[in-house]
C-alpha positions as CSV (number, residue, x, y, z in Angstrom):
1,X,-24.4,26.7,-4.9
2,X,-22.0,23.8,-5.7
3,X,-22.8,21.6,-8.5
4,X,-23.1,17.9,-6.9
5,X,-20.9,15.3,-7.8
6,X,-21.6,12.6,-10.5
7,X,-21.1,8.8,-10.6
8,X,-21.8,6.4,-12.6
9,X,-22.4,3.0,-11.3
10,X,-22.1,0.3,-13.7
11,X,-24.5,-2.8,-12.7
12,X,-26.8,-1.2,-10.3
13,X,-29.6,-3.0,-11.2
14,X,-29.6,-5.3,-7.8
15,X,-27.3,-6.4,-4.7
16,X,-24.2,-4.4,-4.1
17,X,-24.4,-2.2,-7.2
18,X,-28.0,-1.1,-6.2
19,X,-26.8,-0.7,-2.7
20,X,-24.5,1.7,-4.0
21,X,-26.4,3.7,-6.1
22,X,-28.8,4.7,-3.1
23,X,-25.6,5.5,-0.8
24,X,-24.6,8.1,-3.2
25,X,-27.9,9.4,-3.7
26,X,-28.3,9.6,-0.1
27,X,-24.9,12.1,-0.1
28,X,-26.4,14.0,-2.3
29,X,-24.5,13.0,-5.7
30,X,-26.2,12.8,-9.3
31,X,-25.5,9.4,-10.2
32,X,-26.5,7.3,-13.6
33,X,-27.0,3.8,-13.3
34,X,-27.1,0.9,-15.9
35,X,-28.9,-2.4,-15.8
36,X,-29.2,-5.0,-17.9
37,X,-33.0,-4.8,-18.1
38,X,-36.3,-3.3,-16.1
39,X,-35.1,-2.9,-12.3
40,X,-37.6,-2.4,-9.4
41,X,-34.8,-1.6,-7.4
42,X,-33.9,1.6,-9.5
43,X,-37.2,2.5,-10.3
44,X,-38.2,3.1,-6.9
45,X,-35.0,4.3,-6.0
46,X,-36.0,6.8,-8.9
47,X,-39.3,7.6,-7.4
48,X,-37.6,8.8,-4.2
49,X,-34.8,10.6,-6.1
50,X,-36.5,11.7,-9.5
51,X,-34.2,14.7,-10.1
52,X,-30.7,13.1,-9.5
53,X,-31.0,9.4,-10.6
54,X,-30.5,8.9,-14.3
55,X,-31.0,4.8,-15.3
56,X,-29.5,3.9,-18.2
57,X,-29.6,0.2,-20.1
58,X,-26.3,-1.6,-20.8
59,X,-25.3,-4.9,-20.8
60,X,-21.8,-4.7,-19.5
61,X,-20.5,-7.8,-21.6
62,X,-21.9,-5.9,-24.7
63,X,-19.4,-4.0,-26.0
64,X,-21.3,-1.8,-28.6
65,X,-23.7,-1.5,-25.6
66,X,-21.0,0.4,-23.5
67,X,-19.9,2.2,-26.7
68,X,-23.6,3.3,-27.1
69,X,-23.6,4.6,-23.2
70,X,-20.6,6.9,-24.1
71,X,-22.1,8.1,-26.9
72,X,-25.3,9.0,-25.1
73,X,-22.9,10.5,-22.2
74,X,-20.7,12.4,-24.5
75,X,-20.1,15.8,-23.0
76,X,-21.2,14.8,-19.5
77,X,-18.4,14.9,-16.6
78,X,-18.0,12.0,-14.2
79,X,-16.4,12.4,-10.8
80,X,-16.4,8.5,-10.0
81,X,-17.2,5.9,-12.7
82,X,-17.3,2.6,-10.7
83,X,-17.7,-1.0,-12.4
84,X,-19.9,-3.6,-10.8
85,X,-19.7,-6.4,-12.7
86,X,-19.2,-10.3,-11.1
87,X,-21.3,-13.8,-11.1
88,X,-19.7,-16.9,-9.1
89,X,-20.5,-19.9,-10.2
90,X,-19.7,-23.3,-9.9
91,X,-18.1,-22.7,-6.3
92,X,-17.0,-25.7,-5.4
93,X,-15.4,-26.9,-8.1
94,X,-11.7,-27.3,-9.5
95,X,-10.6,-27.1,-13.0
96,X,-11.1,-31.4,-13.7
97,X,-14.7,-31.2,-12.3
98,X,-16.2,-27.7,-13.4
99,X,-18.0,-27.0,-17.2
100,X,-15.7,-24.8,-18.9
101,X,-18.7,-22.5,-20.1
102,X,-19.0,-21.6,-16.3
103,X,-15.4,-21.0,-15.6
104,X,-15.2,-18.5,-19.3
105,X,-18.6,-16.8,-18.5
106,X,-17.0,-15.9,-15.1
107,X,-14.0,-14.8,-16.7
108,X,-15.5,-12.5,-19.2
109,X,-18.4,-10.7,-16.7
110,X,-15.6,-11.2,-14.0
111,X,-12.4,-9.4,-15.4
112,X,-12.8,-8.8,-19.0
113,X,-15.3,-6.7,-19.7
114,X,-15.5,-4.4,-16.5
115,X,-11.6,-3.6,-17.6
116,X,-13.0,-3.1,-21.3
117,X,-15.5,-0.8,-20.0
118,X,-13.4,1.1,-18.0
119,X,-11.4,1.6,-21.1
120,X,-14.5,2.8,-23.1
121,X,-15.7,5.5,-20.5
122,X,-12.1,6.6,-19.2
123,X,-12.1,9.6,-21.1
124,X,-15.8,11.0,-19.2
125,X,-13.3,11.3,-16.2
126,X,-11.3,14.0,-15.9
127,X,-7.6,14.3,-14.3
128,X,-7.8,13.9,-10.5
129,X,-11.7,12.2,-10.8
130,X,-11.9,7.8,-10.0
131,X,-11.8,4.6,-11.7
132,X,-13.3,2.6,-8.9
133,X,-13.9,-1.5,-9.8
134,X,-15.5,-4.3,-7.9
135,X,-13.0,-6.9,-6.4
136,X,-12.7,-9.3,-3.6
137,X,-10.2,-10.3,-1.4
138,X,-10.2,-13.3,-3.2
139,X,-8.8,-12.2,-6.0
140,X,-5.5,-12.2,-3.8
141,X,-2.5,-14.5,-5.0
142,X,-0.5,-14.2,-1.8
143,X,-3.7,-15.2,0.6
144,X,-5.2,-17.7,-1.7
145,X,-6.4,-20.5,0.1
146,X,-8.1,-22.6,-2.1
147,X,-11.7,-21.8,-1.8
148,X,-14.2,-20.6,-4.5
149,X,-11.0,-21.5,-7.1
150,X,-12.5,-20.3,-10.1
151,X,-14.2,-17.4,-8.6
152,X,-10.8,-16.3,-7.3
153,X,-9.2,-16.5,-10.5
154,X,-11.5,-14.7,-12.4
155,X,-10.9,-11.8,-10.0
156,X,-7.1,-12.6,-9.9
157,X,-7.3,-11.9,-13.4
158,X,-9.5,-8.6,-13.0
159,X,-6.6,-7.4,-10.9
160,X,-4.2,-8.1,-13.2
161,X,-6.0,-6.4,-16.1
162,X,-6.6,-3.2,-14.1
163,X,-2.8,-3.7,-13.4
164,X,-2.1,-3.4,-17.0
165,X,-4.6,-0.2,-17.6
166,X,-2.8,1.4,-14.8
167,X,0.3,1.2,-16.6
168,X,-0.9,1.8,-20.0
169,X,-3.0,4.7,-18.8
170,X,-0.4,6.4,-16.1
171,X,-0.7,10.1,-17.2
172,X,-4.1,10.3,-17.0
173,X,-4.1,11.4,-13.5
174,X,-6.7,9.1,-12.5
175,X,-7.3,7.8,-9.2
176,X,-7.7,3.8,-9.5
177,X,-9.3,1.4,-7.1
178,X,-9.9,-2.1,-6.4
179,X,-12.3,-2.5,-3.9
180,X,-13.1,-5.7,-2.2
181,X,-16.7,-5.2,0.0
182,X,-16.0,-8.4,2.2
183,X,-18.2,-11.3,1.8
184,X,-21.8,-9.9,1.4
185,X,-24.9,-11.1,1.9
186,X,-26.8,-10.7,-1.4
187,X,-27.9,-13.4,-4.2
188,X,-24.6,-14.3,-5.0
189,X,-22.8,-13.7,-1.8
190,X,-25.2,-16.0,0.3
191,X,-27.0,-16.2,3.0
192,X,-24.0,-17.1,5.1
193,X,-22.2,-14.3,4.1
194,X,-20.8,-12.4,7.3
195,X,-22.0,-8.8,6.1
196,X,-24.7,-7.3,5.3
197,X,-25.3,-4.5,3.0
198,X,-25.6,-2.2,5.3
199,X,-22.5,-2.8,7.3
200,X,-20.1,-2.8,3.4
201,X,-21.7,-0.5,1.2
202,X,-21.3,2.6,3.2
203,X,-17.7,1.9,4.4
204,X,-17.0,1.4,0.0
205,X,-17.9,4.5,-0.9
206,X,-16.1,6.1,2.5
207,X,-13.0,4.7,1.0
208,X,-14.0,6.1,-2.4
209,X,-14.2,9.7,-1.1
210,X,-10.7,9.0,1.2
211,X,-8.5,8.0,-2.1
212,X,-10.4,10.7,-4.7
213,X,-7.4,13.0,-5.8
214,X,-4.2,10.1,-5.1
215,X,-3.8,8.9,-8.4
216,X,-2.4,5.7,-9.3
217,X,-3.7,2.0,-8.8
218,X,-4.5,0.6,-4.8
219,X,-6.3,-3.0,-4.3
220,X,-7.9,-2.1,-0.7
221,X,-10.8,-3.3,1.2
222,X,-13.5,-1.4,2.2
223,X,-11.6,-0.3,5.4
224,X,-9.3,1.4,2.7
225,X,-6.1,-1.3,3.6
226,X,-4.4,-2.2,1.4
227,X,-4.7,-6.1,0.6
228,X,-1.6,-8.5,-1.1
229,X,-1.7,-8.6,-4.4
């Protein structure tokens, strides 16, 4: 019998990181989840899948937390590591009207650390396995439009830094993803978000399994097109 794939989902304790975590399950992958703190989303995804969901505790803006999570992992192999990480915050504002703390806490949760984590864990993937990580088409220079300004630029900035690890880390055979899930609706994406869960989630990890063994670095939605940097 093959042994079933492994990913681990980083921020799966709610919304589109949750969401994930059952898809996979439901395709029959082991997959290790983190959350901040207690989840009643994982634990009763746990209860239904008690031999292949592992949960795990990490704060993702810790950085001796995500040291601590490859320590505890060491040995383990990991087909897909994929980084959920984002807050939005002050949406409507510009840089002359928002508090700074808002704009910095987005960049750090934002682009900062799901790049840093990344880093950490980049070495449970083996040549030919995926880097996956949260964007939004938002994040796009060329379509930027003005709305959600700081938001954007925080994942603006994501992209750029998984621009950077892509070159820095080019011989390790890695398939790398930025993935934007369209505008969802969950407690940050809104209640007037066009999508629901059920109509992004699925069509993510679709384009997850259509890019595994392409390495190099693609910014795509979740219909796997590539969007402007």
């Amino acid at each position: 019998m093959t042994e079933a794939s492994t990913v681990l989902v980083l921020g799966a304790s709610r919304g589109l990181g949750l969401a994930l975590a059952e898809e996979w399950l439901g395709r029959g992958w082991r997959v290790i989840a983190t959350a901040r703190g207690a989840s009643e989303g994982l634990d009763a995804l746990a209860r239904r899948y008690p031999a292949a969901l592992e949960i795990e505790q990490v704060d993702i803006n810790a950085a001796d937390a995500v040291r601590a999570l490859r320590a505890r992992l060491d040995g383990r192999r990991l087909d897909v590591l994929f980084v959920n990480a984002g807050i939005a915050r002050a949406i409507e504002a510009s840089p002359a009207t928002a508090d700074e703390a808002d704009f910095l806490d987005m960049m750090r949760t934002n682009a900062f650390s799901p790049v840093r984590a990344a880093e950490l864990l980049r070495d449970l993937v083996p040549a030919g396995g995926t880097i996956a990580v949260m964007t939004s088409e938002l994040g796009s220079i060329e379509h930027a439009g003005g709305g959600w300004q700081l938001y954007s630029s925080s994942k603006a900035a994501l992209n750029m830094l998984m621009k950077g690890y892509a070159a820095k880390h080019a011989g390790d055979g890695h398939t790398l993803l930025l993935v934007a899930p369209g505008w969802v609706r969950t407690d940050m994406g809104g209640s007037d978000a066009a999508l629901s869960i059920e109509e992004s989630i699925p069509l993510v990890v679709d384009t997850i399994e259509a890019n595994r063994g392409k390495p190099g670095l693609r910014y795509v939605d979740r219909f796997n097109r590539r969007i402007p940097w």
